[in-house]
N, C-alpha and C positions, 0 to 999 in steps of 0.2 A: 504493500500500500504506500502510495507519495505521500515522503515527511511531510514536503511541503502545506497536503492539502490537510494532517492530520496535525499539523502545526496551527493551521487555519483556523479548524474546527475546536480546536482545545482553548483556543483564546478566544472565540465568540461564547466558550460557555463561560468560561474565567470569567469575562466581561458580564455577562447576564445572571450568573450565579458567585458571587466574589468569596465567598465562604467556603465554597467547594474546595478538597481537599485530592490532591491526584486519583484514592478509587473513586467517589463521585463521579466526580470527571471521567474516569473511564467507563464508568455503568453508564453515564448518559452518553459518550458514543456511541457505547452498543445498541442505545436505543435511536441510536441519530445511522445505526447500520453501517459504523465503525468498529469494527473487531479488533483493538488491538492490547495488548498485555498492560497490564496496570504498572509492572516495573519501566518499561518503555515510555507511558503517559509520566511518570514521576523522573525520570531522566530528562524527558523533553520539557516539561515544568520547570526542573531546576535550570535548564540551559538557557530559558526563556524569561526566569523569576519569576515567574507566576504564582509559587506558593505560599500561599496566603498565611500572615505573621499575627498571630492574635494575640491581641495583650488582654491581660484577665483586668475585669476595675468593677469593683462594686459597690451600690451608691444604695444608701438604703430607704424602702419602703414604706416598710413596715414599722406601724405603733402598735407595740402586744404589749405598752405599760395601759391598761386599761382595767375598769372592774368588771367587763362582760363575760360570761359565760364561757367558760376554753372547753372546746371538745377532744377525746381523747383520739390518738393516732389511730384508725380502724385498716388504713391500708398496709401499714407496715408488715414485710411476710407476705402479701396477698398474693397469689398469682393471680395475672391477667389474660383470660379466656378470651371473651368476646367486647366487643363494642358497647358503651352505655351503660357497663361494668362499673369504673371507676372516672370523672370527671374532676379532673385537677385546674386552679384558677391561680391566679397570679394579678401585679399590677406592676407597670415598667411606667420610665418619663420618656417624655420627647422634646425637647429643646426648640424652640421657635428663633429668629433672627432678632424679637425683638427682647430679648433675653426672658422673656418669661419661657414656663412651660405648661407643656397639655400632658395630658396623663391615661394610658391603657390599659383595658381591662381584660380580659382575654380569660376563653374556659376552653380547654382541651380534652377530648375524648385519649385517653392513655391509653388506649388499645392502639387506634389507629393515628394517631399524634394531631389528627385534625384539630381546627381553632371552631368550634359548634358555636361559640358567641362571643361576642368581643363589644366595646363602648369605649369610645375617645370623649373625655371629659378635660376641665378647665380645672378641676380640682382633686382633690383625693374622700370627695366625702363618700357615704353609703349610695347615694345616686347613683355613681359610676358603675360600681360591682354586681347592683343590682339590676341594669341595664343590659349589661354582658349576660349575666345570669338567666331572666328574659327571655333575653333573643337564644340562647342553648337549648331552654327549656320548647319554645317555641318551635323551633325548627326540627330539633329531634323528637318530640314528645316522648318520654322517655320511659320505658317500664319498669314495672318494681322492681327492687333491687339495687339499685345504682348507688352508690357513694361520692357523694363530693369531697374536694380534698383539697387544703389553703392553707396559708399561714395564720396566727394567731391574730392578724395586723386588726386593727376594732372596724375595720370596713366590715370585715368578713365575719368576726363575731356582734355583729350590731344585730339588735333586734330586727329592723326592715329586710336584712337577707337570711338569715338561719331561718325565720317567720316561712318565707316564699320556699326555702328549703323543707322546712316541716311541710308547708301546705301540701307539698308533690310530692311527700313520702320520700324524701330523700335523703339519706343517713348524712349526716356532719362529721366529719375527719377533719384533724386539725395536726402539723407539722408539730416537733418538741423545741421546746424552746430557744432558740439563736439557733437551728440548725438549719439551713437554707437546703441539704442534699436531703430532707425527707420529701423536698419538692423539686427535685431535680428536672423534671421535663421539662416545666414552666420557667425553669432558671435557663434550659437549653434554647427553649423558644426561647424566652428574648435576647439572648447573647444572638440569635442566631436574625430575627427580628431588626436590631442595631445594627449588624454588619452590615447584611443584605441590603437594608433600605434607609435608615437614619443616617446610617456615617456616607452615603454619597449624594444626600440629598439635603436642600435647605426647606423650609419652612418658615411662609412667612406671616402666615395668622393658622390659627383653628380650620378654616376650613379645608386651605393647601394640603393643612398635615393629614384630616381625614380622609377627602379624596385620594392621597396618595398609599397611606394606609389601606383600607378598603381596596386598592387595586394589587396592594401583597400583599395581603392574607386570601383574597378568592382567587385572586387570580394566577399567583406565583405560587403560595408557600401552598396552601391547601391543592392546587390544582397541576401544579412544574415540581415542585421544591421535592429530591430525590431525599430517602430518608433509609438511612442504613438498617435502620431497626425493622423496617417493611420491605427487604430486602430487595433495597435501592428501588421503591417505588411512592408514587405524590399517594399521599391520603386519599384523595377521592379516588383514584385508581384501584385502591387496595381497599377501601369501602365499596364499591363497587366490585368486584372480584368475590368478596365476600358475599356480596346477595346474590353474584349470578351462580356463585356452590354450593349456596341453599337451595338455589330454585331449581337447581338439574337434578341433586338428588329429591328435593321432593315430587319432581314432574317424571 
């Protein structure tokens, strides 16, 4: 196969997925009908410097000094079967130009790493969480059984959202104290969230940021964005996959 043209193809992904790490990259060849060895992709990478240098930084969220109700860790141990199982929620910031900032809310199905709801807000009150929460609830409707799963931060033990949690029958889990990796996926979405679209983009009010948001999460991360854990395929593709191997075996 010409280097040339797989030199080509390696930098347009580089370019549209900045995150990606040489096997990425190489699994989305093979789906671009690139067949070529992953050690091969990471030589051509390093010739090229294309791989990508992440620096760890974290800025914190979360107020768990509060008198609200803390629910105990239920996921911890669990394994993850299917879908609607376990729904993990988080909140990240977004920097605008005009030095304030907007703030996200975001809830992931942990099966399939899918973002099922999310809300760009101007602040960190119960609003925001609850708005993400919402639209999760809305769009999947979701059957008994399901666990949610967050930090102790008082968004998430406020009365207005554990409430909408109770209403839908939906078990409360909560992370142990200062330990950020009992929420690991949500920590991964958004390092992965920041790279991908914050660190190459500006924003210059609320609306900029939303629309551009909204267009990576439906459109990039949940629908492009390769995910090693789904063995290297975008959520909706592997949610999908999933109902059409229900529906052959029960047809």
């Amino acid at each position: 196969m010409d280097e040339e043209l797989v030199k080509n193809q390696i930098e347009q992904i580089a370019l549209e997925y900045p995150r990606y790490g040489y096997r990425r990259i190489t699994e989305e060849l093979k789906r671009r009908d690139f067949i070529v060895n992953h050690k091969r992709v990471l030589k051509l990478m390093q010739e090229e410097d294309l791989l990508c240098k992440h620096k760890k930084k974290f800025m914190v969220t979360t107020d768990s000094n509060h008198p609200l109700p803390i629910y105990p860790n239920l996921i911890k141990g669990m394994i993850v079967t299917r879908i609607n199982q376990i729904w993990v929620a988080d909140i990240t910031y977004i920097p605008l130009t005009t030095g304030k900032f907007v703030f996200l809310a975001v809830v992931l199905d942990l099966y399939s790493r899918k973002v099922v709801g999310w809300h760009l807000g101007s602040d960190l009150s119960s609003i925001l969480v609850c708005h993400a929460l919402q639209m999760a609830i809305l769009s999947r409707k979701p059957p008994a059984g399901l666990t949610h799963h967050s930090d102790r931060g008082v968004q998430y033990a406020s009365y207005e959202y554990t409430n909408i949690l109770k209403l839908n029958n939906i078990q409360i889990s909560m992370s142990r104290k200062g330990n950020p990796y009992d929420n690991a996926v949500c920590e991964s979405f958004n390092k992965t969230f920041k790279w991908d679209e914050v660190r190459l983009n500006k924003y210059n009010n609320y609306f900029e940021a939303k629309e551009a948001i909204a267009n990576y999460i439906e459109q990039i991360y949940n629908a492009k964005r390769l995910h090693s854990s789904l063995n290297y395929r975008p959520p909706n593709e592997f949610e999908e996959s999933l109902i059409n191997s229900q529906l052959s075996v029960r047809y």
